[in-house]
SEVOFI-885643 format. One record per residue: chain; x, y, z of N, C-alpha, C, O in turn. Coordinates in Angstrom, 1 decimal. Atoms other than C-alpha are relative to their C-alpha. Layout:
{"A",{X,Y,Z},{X,Y,Z},{X,Y,Z},{X,Y,Z}},
...
END
This chain:
{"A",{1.3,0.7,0.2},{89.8,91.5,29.7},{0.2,-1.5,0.1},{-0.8,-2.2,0.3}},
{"A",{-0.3,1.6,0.5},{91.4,87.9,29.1},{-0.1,-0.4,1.8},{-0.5,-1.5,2.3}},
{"A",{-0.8,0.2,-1.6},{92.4,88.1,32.9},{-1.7,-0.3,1.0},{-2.2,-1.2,1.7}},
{"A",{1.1,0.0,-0.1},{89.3,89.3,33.6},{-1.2,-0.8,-0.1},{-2.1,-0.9,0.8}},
{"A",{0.9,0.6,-0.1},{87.2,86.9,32.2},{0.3,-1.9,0.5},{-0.5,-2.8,0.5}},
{"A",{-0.8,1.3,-0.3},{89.6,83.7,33.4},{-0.9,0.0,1.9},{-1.2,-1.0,2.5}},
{"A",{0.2,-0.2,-1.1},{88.4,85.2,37.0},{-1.4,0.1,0.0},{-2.0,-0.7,0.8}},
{"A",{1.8,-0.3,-0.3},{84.4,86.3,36.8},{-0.6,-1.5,-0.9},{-1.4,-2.4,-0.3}},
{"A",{1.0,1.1,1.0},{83.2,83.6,33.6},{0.6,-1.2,0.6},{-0.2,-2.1,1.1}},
{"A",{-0.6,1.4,-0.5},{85.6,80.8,34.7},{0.4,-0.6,1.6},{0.6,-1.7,2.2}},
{"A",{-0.2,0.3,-1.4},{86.2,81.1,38.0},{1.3,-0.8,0.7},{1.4,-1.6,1.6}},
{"A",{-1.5,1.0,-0.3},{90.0,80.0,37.9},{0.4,1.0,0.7},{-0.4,1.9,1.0}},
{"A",{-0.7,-0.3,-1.3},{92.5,81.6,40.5},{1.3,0.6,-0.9},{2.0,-0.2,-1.4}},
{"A",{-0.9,-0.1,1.2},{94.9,83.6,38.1},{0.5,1.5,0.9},{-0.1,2.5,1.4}},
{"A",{-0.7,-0.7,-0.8},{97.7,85.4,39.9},{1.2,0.8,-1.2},{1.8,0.1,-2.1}},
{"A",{0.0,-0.9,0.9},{99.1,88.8,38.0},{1.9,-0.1,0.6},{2.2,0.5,1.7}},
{"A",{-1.6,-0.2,-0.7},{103.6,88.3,38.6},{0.7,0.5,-1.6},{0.5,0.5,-2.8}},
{"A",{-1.1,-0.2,0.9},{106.2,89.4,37.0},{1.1,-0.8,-1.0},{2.3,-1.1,-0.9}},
{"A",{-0.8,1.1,0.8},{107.3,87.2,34.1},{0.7,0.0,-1.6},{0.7,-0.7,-2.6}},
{"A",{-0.8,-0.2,1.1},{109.6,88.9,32.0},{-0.4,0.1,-1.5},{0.4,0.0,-2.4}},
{"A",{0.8,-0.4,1.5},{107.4,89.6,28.9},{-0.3,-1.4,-0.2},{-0.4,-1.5,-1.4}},
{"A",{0.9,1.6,0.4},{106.0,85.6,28.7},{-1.2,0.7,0.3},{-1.2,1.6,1.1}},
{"A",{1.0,-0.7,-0.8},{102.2,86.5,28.9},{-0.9,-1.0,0.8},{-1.6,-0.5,1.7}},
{"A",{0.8,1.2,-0.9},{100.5,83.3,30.5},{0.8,-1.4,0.2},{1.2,-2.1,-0.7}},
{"A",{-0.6,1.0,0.0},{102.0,80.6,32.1},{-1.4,-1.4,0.9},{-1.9,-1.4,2.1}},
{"A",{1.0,0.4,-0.3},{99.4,77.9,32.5},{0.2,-1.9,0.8},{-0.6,-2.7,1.2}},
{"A",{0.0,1.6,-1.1},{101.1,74.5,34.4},{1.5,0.4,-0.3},{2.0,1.4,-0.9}},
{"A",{-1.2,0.0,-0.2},{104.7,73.6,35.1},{1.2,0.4,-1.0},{2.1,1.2,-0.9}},
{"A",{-0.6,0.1,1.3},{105.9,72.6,31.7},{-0.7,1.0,-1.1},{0.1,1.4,-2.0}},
{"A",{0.1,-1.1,1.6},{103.8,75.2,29.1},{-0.3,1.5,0.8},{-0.8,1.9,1.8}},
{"A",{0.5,-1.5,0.3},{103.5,78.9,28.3},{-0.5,0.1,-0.9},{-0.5,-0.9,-1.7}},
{"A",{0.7,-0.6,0.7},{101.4,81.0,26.4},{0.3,0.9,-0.5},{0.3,1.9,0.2}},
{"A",{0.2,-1.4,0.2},{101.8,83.5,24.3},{-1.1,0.0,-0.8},{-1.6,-1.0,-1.3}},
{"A",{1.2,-0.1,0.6},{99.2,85.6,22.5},{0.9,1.2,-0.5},{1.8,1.8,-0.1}},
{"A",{-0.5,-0.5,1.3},{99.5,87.1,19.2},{-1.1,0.6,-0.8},{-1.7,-0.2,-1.5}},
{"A",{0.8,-0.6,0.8},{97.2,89.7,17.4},{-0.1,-0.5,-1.6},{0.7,0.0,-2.4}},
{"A",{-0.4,-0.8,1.4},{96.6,89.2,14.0},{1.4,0.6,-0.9},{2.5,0.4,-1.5}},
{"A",{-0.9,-1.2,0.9},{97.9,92.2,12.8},{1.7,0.0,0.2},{2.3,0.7,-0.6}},
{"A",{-0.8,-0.2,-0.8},{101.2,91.5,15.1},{0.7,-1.1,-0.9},{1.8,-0.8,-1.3}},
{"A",{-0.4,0.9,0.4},{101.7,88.3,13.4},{0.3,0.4,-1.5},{1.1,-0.3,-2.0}},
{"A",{-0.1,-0.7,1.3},{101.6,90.4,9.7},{1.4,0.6,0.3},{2.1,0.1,-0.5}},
{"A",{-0.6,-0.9,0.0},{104.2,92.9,10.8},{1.5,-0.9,0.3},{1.8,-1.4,1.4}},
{"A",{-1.1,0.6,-0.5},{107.7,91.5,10.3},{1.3,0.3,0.6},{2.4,-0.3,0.5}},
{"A",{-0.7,-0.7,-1.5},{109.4,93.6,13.1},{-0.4,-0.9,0.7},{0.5,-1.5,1.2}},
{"A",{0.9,0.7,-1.1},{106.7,91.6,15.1},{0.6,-1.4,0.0},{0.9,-2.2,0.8}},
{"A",{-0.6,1.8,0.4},{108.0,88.3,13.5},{1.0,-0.4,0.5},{1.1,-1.5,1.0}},
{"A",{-1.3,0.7,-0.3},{111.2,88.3,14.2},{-0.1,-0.4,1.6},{0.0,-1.4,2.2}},
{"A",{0.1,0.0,-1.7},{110.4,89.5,17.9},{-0.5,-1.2,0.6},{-0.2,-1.6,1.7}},
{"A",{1.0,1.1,-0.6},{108.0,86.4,18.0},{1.2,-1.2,0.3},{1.4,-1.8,1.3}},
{"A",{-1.1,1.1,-0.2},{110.9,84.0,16.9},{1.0,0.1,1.0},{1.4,-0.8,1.8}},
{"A",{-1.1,0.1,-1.3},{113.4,85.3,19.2},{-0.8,-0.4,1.4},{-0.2,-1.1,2.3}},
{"A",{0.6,-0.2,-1.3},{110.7,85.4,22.0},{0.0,-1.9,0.5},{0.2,-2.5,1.5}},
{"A",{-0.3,1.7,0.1},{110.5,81.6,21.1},{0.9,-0.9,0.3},{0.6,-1.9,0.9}},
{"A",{-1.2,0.3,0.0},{113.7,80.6,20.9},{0.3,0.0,1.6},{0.7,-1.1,2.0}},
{"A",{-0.2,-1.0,-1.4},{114.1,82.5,24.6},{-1.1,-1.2,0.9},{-0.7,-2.0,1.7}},
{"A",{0.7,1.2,-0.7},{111.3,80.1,25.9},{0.1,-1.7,0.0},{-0.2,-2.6,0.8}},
{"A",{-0.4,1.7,0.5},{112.4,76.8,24.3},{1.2,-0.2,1.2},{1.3,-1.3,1.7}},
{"A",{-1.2,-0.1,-1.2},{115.3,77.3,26.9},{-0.9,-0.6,1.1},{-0.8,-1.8,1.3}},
{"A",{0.6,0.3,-0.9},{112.9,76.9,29.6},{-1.2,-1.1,0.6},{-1.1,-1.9,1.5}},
{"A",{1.1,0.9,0.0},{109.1,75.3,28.7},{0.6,-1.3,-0.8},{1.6,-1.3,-1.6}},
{"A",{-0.4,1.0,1.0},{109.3,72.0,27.2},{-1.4,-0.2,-0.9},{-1.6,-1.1,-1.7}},
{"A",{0.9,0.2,1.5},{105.9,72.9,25.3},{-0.5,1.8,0.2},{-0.5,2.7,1.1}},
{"A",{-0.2,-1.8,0.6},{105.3,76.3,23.9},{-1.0,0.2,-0.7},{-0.8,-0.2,-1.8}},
{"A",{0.8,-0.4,0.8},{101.8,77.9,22.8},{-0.6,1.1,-0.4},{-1.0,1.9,0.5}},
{"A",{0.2,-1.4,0.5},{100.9,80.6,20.5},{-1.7,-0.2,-0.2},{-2.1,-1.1,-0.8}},
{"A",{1.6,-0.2,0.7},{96.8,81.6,20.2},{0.4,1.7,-0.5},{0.9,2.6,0.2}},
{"A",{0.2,-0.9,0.8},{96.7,84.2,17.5},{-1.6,0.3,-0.1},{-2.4,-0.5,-0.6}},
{"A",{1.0,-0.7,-0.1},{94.0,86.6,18.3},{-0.7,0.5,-1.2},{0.3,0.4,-1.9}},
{"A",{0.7,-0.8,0.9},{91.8,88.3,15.5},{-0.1,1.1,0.6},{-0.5,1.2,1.8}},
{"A",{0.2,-1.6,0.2},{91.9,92.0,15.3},{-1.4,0.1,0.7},{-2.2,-0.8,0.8}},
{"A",{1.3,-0.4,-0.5},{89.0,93.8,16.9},{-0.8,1.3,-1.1},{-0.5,2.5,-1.0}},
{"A",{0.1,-0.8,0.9},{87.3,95.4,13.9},{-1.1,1.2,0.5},{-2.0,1.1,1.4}},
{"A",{1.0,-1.5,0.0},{85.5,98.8,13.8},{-0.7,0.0,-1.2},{-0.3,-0.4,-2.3}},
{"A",{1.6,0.1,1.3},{82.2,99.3,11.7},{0.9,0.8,-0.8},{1.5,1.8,-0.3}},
{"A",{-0.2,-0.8,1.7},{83.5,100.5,8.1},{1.3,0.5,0.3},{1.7,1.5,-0.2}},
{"A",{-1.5,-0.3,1.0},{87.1,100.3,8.3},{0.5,-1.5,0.1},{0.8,-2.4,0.9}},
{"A",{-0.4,1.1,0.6},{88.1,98.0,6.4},{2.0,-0.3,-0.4},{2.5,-1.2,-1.1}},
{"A",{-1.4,-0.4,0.1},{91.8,99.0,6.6},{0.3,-0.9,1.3},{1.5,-0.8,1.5}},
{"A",{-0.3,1.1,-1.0},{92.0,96.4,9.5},{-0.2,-1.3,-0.5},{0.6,-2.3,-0.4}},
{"A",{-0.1,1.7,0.9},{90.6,93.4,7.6},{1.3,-0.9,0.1},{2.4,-0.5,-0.2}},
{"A",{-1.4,0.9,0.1},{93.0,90.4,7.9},{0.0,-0.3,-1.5},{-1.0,-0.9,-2.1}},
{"A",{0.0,1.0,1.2},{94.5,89.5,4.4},{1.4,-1.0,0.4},{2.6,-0.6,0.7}},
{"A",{-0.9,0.8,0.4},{96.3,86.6,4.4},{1.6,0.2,-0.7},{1.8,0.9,-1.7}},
{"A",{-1.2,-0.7,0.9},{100.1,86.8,3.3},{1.3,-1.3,0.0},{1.8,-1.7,1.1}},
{"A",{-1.5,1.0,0.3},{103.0,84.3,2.4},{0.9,-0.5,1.0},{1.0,-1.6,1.5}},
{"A",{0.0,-0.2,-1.4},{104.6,85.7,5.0},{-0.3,-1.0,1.6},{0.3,-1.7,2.4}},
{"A",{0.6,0.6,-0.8},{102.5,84.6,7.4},{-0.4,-1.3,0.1},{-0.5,-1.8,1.2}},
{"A",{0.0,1.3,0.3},{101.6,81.3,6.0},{1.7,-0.3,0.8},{1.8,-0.4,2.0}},
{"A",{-1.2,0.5,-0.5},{105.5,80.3,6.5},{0.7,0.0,1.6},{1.5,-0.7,2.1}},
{"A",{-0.7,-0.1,-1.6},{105.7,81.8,10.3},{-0.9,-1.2,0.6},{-0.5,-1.7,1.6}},
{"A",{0.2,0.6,-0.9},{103.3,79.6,11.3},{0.3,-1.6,-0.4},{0.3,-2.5,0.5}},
{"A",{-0.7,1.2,0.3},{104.7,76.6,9.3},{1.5,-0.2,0.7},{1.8,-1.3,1.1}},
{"A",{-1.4,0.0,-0.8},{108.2,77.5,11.0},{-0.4,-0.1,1.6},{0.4,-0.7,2.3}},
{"A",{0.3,0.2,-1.3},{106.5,77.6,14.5},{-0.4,-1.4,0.3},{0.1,-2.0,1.3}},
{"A",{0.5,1.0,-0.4},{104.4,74.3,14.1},{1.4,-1.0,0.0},{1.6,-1.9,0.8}},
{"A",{-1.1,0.7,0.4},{107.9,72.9,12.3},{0.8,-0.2,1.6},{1.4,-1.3,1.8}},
{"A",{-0.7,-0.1,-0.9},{109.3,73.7,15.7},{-0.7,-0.5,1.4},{-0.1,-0.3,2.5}},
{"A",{0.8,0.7,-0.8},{106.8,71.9,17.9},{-0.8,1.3,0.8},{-1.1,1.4,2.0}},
{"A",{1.1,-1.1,-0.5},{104.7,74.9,18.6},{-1.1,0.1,-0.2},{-1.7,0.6,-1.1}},
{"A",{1.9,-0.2,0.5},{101.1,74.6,19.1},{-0.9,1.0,-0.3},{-1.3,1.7,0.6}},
{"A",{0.8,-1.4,-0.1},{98.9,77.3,17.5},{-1.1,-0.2,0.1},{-1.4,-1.3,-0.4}},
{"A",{1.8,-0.4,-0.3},{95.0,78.4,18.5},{0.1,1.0,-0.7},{1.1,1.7,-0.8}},
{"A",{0.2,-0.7,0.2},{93.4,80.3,16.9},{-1.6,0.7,0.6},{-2.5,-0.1,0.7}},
{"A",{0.8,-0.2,-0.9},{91.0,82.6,18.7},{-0.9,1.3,-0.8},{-0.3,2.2,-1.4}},
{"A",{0.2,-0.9,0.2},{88.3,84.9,17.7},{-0.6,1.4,0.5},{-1.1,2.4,-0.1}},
{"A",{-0.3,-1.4,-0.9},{88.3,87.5,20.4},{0.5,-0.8,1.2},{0.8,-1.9,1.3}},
{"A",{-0.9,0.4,-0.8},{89.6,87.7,23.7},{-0.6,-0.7,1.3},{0.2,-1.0,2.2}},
{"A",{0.9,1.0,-0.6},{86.4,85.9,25.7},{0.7,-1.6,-0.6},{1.0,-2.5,0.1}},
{"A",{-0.2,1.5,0.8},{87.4,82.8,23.6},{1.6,-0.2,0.2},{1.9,-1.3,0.6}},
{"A",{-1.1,-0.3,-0.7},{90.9,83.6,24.4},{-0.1,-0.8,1.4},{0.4,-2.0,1.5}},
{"A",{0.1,-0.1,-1.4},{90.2,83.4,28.1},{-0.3,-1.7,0.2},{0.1,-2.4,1.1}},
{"A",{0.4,1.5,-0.2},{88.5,79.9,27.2},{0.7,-0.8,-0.5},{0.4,-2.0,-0.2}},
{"A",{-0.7,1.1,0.0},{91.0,78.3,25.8},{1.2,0.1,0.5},{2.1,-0.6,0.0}},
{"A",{-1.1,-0.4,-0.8},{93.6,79.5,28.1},{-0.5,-0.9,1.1},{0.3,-1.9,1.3}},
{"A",{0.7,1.1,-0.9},{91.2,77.6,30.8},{0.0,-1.2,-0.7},{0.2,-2.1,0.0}},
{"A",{0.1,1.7,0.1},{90.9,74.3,28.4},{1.7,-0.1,0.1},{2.1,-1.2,0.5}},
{"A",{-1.6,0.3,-0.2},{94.9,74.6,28.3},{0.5,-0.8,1.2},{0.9,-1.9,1.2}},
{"A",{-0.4,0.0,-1.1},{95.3,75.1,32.0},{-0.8,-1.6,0.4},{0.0,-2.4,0.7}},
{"A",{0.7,1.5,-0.9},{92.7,71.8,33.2},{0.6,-0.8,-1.1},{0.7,-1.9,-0.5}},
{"A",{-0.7,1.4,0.5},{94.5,69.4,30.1},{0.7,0.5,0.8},{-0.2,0.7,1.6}},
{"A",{-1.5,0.2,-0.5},{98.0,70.2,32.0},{-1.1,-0.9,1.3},{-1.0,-2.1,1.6}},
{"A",{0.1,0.6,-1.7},{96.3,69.5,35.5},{-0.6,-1.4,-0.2},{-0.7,-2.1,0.8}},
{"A",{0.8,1.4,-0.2},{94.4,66.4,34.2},{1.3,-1.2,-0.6},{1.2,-2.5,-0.5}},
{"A",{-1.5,0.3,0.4},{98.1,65.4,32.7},{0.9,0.0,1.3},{2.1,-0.3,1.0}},
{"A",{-0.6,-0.3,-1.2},{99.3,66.0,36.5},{1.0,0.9,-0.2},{1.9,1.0,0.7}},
{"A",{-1.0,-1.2,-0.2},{101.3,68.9,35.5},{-0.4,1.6,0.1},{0.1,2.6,-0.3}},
{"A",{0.7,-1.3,-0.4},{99.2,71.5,36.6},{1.1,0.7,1.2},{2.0,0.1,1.8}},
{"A",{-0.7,-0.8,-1.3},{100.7,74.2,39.4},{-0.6,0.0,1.0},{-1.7,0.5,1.1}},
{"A",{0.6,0.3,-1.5},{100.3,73.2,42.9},{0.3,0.8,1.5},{-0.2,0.6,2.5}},
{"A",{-0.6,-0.4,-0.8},{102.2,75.4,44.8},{-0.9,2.0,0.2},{-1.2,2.7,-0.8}},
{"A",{0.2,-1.2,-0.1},{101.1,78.9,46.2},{1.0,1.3,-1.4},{2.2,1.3,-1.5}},
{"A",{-0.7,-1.3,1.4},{102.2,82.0,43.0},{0.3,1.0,0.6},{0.8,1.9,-0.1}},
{"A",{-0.9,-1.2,-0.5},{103.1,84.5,46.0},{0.8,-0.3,0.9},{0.1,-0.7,1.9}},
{"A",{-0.9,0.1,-1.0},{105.9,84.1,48.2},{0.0,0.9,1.4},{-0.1,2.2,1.4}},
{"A",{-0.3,-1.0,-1.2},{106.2,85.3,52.0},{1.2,0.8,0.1},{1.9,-0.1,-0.4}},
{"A",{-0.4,-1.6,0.1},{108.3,88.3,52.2},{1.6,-1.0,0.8},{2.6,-0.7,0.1}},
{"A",{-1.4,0.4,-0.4},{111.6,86.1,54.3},{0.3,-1.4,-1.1},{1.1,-2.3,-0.8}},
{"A",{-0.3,1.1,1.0},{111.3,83.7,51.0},{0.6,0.8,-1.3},{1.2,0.3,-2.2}},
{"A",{-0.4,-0.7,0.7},{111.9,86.6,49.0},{1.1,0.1,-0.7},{1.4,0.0,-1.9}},
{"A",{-2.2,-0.4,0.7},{115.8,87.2,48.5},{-0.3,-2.3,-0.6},{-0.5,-2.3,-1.8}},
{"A",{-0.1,0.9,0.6},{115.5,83.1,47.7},{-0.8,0.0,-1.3},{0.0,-0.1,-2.3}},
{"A",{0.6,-0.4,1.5},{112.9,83.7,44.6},{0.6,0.7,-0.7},{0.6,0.3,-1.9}},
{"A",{-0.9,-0.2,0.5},{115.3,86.0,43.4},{1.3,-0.5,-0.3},{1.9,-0.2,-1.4}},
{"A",{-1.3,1.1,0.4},{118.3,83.5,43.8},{-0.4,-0.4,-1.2},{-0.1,0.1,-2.3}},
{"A",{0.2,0.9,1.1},{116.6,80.9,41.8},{-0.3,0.4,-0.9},{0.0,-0.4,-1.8}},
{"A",{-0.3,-0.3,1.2},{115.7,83.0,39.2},{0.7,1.4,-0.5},{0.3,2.3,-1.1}},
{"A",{-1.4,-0.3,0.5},{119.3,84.3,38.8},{0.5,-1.5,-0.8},{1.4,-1.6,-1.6}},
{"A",{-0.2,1.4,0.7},{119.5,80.9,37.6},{-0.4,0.2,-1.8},{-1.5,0.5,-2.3}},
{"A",{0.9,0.2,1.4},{119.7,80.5,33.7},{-0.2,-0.2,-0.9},{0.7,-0.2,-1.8}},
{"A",{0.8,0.4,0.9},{117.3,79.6,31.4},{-0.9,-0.3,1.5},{-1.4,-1.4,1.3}},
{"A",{0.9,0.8,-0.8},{115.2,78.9,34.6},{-1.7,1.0,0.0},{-2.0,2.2,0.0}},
{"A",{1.8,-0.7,0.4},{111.0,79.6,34.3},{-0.2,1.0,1.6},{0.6,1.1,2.5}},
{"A",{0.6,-0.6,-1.0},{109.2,81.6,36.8},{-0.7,-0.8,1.1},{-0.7,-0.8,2.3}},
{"A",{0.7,1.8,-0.6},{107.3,78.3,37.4},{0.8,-0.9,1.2},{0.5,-1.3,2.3}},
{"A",{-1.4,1.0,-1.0},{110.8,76.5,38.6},{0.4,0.7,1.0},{0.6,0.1,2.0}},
{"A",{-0.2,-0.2,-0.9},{111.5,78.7,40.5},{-0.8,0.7,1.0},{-0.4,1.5,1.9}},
{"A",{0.7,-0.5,-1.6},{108.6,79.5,42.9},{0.2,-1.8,0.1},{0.8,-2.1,1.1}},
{"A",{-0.1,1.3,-0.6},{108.7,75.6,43.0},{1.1,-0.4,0.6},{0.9,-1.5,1.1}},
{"A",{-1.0,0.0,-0.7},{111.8,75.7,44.5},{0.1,0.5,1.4},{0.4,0.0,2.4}},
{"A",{0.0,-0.9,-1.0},{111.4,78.7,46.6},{-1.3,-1.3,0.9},{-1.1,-1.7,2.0}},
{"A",{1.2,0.9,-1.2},{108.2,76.3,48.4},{0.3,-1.2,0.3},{0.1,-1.5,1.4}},
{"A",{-0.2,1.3,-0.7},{109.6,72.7,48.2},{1.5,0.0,0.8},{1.8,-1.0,1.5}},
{"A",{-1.2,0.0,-0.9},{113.2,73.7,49.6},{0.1,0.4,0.7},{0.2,1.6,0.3}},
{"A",{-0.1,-0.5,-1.4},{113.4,74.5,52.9},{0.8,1.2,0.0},{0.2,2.2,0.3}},
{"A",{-0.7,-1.0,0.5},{116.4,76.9,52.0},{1.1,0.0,-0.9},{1.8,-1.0,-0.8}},
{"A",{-1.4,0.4,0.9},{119.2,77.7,49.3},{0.7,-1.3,0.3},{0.7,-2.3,-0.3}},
{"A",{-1.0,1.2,-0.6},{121.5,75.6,51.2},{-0.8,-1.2,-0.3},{-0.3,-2.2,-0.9}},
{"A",{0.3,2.1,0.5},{119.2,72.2,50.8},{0.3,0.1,-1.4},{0.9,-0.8,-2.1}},
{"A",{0.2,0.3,1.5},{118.6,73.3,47.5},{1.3,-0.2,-0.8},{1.2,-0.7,-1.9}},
{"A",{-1.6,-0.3,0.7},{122.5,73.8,46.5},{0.6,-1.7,0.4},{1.4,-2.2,-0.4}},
{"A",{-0.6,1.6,-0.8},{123.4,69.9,48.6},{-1.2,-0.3,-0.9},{-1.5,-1.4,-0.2}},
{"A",{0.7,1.0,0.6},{120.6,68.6,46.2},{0.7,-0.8,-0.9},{1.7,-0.5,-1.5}},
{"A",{-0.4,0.1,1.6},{121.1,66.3,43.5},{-1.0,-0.1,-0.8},{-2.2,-0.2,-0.4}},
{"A",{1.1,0.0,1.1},{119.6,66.3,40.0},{-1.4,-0.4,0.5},{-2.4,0.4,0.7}},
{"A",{1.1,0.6,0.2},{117.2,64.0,40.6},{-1.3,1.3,1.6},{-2.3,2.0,1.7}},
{"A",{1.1,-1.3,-1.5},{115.7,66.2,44.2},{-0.1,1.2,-1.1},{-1.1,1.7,-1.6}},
{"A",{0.8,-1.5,1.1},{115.8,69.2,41.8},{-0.9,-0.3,-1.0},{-1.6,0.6,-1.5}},
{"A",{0.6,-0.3,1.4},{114.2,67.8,39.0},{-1.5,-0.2,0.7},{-2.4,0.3,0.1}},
{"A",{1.5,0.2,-0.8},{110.9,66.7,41.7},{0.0,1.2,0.5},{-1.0,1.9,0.2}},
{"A",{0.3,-1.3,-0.9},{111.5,69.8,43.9},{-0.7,0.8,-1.1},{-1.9,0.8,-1.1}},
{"A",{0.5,-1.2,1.2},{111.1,72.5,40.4},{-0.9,-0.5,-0.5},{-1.9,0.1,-0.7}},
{"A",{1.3,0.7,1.3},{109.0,70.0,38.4},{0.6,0.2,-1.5},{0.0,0.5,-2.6}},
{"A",{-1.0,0.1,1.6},{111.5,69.9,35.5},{0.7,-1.2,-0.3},{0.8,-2.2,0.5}},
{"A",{-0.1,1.4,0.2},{112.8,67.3,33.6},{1.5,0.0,0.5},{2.2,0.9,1.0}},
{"A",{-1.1,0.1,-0.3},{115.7,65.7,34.1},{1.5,0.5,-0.2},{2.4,0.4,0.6}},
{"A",{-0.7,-0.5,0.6},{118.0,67.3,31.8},{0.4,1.3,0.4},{1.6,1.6,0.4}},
{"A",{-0.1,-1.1,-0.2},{117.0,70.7,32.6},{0.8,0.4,2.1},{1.5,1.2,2.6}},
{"A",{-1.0,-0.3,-1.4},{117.8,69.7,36.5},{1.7,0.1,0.1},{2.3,0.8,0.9}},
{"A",{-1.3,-0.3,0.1},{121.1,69.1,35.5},{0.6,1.3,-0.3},{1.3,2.0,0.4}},
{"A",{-0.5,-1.2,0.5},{121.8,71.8,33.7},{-0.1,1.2,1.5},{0.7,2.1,1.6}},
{"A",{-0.2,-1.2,-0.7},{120.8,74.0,36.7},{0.8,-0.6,1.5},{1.2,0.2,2.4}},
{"A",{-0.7,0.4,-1.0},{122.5,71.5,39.3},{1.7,0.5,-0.8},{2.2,1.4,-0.1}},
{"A",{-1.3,-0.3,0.8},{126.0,72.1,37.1},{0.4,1.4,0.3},{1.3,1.7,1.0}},
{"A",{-0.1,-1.6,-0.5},{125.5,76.2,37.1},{0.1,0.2,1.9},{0.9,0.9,2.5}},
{"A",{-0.3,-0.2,-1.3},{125.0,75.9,40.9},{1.1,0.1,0.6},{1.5,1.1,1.3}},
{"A",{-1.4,0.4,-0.4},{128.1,74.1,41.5},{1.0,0.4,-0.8},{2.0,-0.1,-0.4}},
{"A",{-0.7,-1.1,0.8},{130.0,76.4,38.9},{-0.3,0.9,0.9},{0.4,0.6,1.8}},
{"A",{0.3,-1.2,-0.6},{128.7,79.4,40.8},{1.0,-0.5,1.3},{2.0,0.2,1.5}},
{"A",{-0.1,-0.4,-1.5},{129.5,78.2,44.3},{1.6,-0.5,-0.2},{2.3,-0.1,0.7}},
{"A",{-1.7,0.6,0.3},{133.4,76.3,42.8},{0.6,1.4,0.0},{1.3,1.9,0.9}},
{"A",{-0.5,-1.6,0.1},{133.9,80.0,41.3},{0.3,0.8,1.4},{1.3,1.4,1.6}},
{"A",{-0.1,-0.7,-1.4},{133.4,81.5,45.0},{0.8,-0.4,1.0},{1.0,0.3,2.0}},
{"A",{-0.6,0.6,-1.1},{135.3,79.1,47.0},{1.3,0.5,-0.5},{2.3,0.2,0.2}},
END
């Protein structure tokens, strides 16, 4: 429905890929995830959340959680949100860790602040400019680049469109990777370094 209403009420351009369990990726630099309620209570769910975090901080250099409200049913009250300690602390350990939380109260409102996300990045110029499906002889390259890792889904269609082919992209330096991907400079290193590891290893 979130998808749904990003496409009929907002009329944004929201392309359905394969991104490793991240659920919305909304400009170069942030992701989204989304968090029930109830999901954020359950501390199986918790840990999963922290690790899932942890796992992204590798990649985005900003990182946002909207916790959803439950969808209640007339007269059960066995859904009710109560508040819990718990939960107080996860989201004190998330903000502690530079993580922005929304809070949302269904998944229409969802949808709308997924759209005010998406237009700040692009009015910040770090919106996504590049086509989100690849032509079919670009293929085996979108897979290179993300064999790459800690690298986003993001980085690497930006790669797969502004490099002509592996080979430029491997003779680049930092600085051409970090404009080609749209990553900072740090993170270009780091994936210029693994390159030239990989290809030293093979020679």
């Amino acid at each position: 429905e979130v998808i749904s209403s990003l496409r009929a009420i907002h009329g944004l351009q929201v392309e359905v890929c394969p991104l490793n369990g991240w659920d919305y990726i909304v400009s170069n630099r942030m992701v989204v995830e989304r968090r029930s309620q109830s999901e954020m209570l359950n501390s199986i769910n918790k840990n999963k959340l922290i690790d899932q975090i942890q796992y992204l901080q590798s990649m985005f250099e900003r990182i946002c959680v909207i916790v959803e409200k439950d969808r209640e049913k007339t007269g059960d009250i066995s859904r009710m949100f109560r508040r819990t300690k718990s939960y107080d602390n996860l989201l004190s350990a998330l903000i502690g860790a530079g993580i922005r939380i929304l809070f949302s109260s269904c998944q229409e409102e969802t949808a709308d602040l997924l759209k005010e996300l998406s237009l700040l990045e692009q009015r910040k110029n770090v919106g996504i400019h590049v086509p989100t499906v690849v032509s079919r002889n670009k293929c085996e390259a979108l897979q290179f680049y993300l064999s790459i890792p800690n690298i986003s889904y993001i980085a690497a269609l930006n790669m797969c469109h502004r490099f002509s082919s592996v080979k430029k992209m491997t003779n680049s330096s930092p600085q051409e990777i970090s404009l080609c991907a749209q990553v900072t400079h740090q993170k270009a290193e780091e994936i210029y370094r693994y390159i030239h590891y990989v290809f030293d290893m093979q020679m």
